[in-house]
C-alpha positions in Angstrom: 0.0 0.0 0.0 2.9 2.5 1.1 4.5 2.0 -2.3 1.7 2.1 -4.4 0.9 5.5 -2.3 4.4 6.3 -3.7 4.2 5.5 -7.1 1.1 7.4 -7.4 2.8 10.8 -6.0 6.1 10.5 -7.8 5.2 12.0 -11.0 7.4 12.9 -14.1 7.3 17.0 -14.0 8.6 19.6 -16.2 11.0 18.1 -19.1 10.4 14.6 -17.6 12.3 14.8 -14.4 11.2 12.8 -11.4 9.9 14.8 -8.8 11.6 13.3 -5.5 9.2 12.2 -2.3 10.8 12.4 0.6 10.2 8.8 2.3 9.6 8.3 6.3 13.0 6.5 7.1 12.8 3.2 9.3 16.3 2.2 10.5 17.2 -1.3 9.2 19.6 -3.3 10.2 21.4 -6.6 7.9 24.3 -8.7 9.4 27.0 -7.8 6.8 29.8 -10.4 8.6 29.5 -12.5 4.9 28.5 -11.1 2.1 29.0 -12.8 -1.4 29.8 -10.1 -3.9 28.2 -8.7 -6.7 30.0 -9.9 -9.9 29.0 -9.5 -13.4 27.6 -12.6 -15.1 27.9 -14.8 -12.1 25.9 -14.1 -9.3 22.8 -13.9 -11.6 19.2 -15.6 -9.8 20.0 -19.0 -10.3 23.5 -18.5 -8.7 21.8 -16.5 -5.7 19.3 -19.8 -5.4 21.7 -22.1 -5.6 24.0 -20.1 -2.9 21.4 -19.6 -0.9 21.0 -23.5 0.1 24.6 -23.6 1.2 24.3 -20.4 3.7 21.2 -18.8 5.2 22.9 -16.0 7.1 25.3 -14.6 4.4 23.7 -11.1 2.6 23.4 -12.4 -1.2 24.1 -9.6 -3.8 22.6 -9.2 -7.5 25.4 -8.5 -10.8 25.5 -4.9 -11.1 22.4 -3.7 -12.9 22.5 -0.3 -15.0 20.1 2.2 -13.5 19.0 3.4 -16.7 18.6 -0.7 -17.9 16.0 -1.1 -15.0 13.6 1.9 -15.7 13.6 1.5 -19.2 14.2 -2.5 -19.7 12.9 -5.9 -19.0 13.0 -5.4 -15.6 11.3 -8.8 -13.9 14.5 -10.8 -15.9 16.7 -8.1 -14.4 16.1 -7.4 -11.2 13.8 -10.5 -10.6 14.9 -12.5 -7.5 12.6 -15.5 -5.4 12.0 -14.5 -1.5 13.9 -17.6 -0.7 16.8 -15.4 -1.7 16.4 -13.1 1.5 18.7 -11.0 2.5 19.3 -10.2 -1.2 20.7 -6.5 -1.9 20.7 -4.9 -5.6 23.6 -3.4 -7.3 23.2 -0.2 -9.1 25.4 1.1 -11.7 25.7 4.9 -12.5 26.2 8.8 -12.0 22.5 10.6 -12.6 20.8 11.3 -9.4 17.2 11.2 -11.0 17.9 8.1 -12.9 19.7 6.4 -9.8 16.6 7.2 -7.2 14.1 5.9 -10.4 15.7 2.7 -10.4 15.9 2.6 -6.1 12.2 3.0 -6.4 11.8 0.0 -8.5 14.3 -2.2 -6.3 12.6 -1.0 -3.1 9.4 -2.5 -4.3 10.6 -5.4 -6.1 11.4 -6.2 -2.0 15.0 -5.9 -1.9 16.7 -5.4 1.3 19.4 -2.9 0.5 20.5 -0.6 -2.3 24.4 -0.1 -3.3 25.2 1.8 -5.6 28.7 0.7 -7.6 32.2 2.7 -7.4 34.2 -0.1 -7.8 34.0 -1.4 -11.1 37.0 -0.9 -13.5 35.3 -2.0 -16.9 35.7 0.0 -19.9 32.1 -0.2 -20.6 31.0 1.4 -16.8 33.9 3.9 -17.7 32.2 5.0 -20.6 29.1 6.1 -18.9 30.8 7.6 -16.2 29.8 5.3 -13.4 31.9 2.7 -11.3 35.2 3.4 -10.2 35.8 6.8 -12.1 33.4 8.0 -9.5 36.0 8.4 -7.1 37.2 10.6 -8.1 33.6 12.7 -7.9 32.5 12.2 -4.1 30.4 15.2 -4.4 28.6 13.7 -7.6 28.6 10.3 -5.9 26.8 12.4 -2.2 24.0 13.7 -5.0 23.5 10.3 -5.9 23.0 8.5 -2.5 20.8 11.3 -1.4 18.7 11.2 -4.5 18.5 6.9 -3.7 17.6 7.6 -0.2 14.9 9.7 -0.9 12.7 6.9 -2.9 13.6 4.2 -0.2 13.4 3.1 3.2 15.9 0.8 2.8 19.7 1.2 3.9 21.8 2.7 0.8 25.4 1.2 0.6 28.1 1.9 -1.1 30.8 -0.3 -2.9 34.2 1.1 -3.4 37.8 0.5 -4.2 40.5 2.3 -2.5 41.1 4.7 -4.7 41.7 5.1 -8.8 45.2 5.8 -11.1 47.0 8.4 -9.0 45.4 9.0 -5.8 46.7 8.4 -2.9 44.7 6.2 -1.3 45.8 7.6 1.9 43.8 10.9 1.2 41.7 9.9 -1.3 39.9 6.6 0.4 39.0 9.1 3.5 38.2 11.9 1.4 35.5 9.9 -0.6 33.8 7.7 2.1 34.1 11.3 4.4 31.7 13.1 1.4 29.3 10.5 1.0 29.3 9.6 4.7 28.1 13.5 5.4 25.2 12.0 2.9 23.9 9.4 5.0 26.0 6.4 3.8 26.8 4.5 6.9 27.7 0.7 5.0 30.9 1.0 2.6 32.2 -2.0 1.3 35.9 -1.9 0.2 38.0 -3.8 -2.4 40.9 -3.1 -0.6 43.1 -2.5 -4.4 43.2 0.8 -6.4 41.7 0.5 -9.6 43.7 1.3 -12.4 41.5 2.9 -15.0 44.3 3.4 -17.6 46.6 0.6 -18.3 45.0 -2.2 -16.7 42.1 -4.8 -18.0 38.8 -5.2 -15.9 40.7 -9.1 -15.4 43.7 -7.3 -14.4 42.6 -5.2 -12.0 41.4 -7.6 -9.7 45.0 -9.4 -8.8 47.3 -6.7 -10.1 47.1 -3.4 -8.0 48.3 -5.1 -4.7 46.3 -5.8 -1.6 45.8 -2.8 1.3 44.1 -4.5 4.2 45.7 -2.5 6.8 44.4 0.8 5.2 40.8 -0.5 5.0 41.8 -1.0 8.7 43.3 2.4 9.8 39.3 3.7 8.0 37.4 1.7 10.2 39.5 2.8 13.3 39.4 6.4 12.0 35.9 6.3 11.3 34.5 3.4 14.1 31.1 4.7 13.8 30.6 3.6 9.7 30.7 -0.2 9.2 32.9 -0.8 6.9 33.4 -4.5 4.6 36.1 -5.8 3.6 36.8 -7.4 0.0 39.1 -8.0 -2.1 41.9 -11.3 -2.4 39.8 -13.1 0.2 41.0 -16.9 -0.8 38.7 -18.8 1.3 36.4 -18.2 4.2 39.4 -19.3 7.0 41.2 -16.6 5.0 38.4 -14.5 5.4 37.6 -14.6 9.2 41.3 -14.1 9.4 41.3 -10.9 8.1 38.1 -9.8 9.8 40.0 -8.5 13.1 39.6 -4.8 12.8 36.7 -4.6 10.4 33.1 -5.2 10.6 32.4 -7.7 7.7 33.9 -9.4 4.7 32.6 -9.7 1.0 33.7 -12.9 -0.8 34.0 -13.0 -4.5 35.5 -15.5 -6.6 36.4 -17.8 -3.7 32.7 -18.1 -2.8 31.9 -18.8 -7.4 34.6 -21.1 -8.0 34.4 -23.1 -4.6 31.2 -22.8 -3.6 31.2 -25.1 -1.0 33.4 -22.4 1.2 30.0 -20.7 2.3 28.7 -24.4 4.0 30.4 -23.3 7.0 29.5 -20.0 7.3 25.9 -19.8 9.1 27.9 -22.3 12.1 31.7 -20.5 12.3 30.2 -16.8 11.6 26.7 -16.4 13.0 26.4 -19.4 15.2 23.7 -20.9 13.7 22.5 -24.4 12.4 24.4 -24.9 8.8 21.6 -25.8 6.9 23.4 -28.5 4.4 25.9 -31.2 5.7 27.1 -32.3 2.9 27.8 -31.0 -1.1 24.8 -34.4 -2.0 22.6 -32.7 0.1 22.8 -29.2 -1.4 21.8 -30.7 -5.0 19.4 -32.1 -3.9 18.5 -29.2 -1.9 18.9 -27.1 -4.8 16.8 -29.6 -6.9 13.0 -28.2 -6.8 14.5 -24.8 -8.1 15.8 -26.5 -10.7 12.7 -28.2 -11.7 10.8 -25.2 -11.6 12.7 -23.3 -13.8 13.1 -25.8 -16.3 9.1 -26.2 -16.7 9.5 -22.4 -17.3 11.9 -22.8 -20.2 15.0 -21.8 -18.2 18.2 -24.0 -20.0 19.4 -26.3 -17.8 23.0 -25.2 -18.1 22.2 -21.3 -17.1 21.7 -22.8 -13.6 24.4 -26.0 -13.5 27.4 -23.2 -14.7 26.8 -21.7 -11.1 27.6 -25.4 -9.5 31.0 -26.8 -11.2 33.1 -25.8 -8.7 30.3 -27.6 -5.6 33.0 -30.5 -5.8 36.4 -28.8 -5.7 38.9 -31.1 -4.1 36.6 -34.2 -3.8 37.5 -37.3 -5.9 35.2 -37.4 -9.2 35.0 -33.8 -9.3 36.6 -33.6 -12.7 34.3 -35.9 -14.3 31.4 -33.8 -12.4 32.7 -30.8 -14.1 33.2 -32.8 -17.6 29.5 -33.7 -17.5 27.6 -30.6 -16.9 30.0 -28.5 -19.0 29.5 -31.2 -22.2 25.9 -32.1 -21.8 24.4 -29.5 -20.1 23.7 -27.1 -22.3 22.6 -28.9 -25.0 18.9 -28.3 -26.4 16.8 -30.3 -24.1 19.0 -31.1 -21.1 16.9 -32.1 -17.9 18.1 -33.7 -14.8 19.1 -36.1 -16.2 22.3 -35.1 -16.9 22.3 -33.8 -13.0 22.3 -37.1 -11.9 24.9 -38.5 -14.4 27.2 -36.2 -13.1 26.8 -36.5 -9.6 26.9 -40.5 -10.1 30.2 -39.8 -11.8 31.5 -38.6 -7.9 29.0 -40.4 -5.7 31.0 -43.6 -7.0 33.8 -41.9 -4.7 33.8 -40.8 -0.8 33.7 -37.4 -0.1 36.2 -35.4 1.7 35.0 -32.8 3.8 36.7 -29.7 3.8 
């Protein structure tokens, strides 16, 4: 009803601009400790689904979604996520205030549990439309554009950052930037702890290359004890992860949680003391099973959901030939579950290790 109340008042006025509706704020609060991180063609639905059996506790993020993609596009295949996926935040991409608090609108009511906005990504694509990590260079641009996003929600706007970009000094320019947008209302920042190096460096590059700064993202959250700040960035495993978490509030796992997904199993026990909700990888498939029925009645291809699960077996014996299978058969036209159960036959023949 609220929303609805919302869209009604929040009219296009002169020359199409949104006219902005200050919301009535109600302080929510997510457990950041584990988050998985937003990462572009990966952590799509079914990868959220399927992560979401292995961890129950750990804040799920969508792939970065362009602002201007989710007014104007198909937005229920872009932004559309199951409740089982809860707490799920969305991603936003770019630099317009009006366009940014459009598309916060549309998250909010899709039911998301948090809004971030993206000033971290080093791709030449979010460089061209002057959003991602370029934008730290602009922290008063960036302050108009969380204000903007908090106006059409009541939901907590973060903010996802690197260090700093070509040649700042991180030093200055890390506490500069989270200082401006902090005097906005931004009280979550998440931080790769690398620069980004816009000029000279690939997207692939720039996520091993610029080296590692954990003691900086450190020396922030000392400095500034009353933000929360994440950290990401290099984070091998979860062990390597709680490691690291002396000092900071959180930690955002990336590839580590994509290509050994099994790594988040022991997360909702060693993090948040609570029940692990799988006990072993056999139980997650067939955990993660009635999703995967239900989407293939709806014409999803088997393979855009098995891609998110090659790496379930990583270090088990058979986990080769698990890997051979679904990459070979299952995305092929007409691939059912078949093909599921050949490959998981190929390691059940073997003991699992647990790791």
């Amino acid at each position: 009803m609220y929303f609805a109340q919302l869209r009604a008042h929040h009219k296009f006025a002169e020359k199409g601009r949104p006219r902005y509706v200050a919301m009535m704020k109600t302080k929510i609060s997510l457990n950041r400790r584990v988050s998985v991180a937003p990462m572009m063609d990966w952590t799509d639905r079914h990868c959220r689904a399927f992560h979401r059996v292995l961890t129950k506790q750990a804040l799920l993020y969508t792939e970065m979604a362009v602002d201007k993609a989710v007014i104007r596009g198909d937005t229920p295949r872009l932004i559309g996520f199951d409740t089982g996926e809860h707490p799920v935040a969305l991603q936003l991409g770019g630099s317009v205030p009006d366009e940014l608090a459009q598309a916060t609108r549309i998250g909010t009511e899709y039911g998301y549990d948090e809004i971030n906005l993206n000033v971290g990504c080093p791709s030449d694509r979010v460089q061209s439309g002057r959003f991602g990590a370029c934008l730290m260079s602009e922290p008063d641009l960036v302050s108009d554009c969380v204000k903007a996003m908090q106006d059409m929600t009541d939901k907590p706007v973060t903010v996802k950052c690197r260090i700093g970009v070509d040649d700042q000094d991180p030093n200055i320019a890390l506490f500069k930037f989270v200082d401006a947008v902090a005097q906005a209302g931004v009280t979550s920042f998440t931080i790769h702890a690398r620069k980004a190096w816009l000029k000279g460096l690939s997207p692939k590059d720039n996520r091993s290359i610029p080296p590692l700064d954990y003691a900086l993202v450190r020396r922030l959250k000392q400095e500034r004890p009353d933000l929360e700040i994440i950290l990401n960035g290099g984070l091998e495993s979860l062990d390597h992860g709680r490691q690291e978490m002396t000092g900071v509030d959180g930690i955002m796992l990336g590839r580590a949680a994509y290509h050994t997904p099994w790594t988040l199993a022991k997360v909702d026990s060693l993090v948040f003391g609570r029940t692990d909700p799988v006990r072993s990888r056999f139980e997650a498939v067939n955990t993660y099973r009635p999703y995967l029925e239900k989407r293939l009645e709806e014409g999803t291809p088997l393979h855009a959901m098995t891609r998110h699960m090659l790496g379930l077996f990583h270090s088990v014996p058979g986990a080769r030939h698990w890997r051979r299978i679904l990459s070979e058969k299952a995305n092929k036209a007409g691939a059912g579950l078949d093909i599921l159960d050949e490959a998981l036959s190929a390691v059940s023949k073997h003991e699992e290790v647990s790791e």
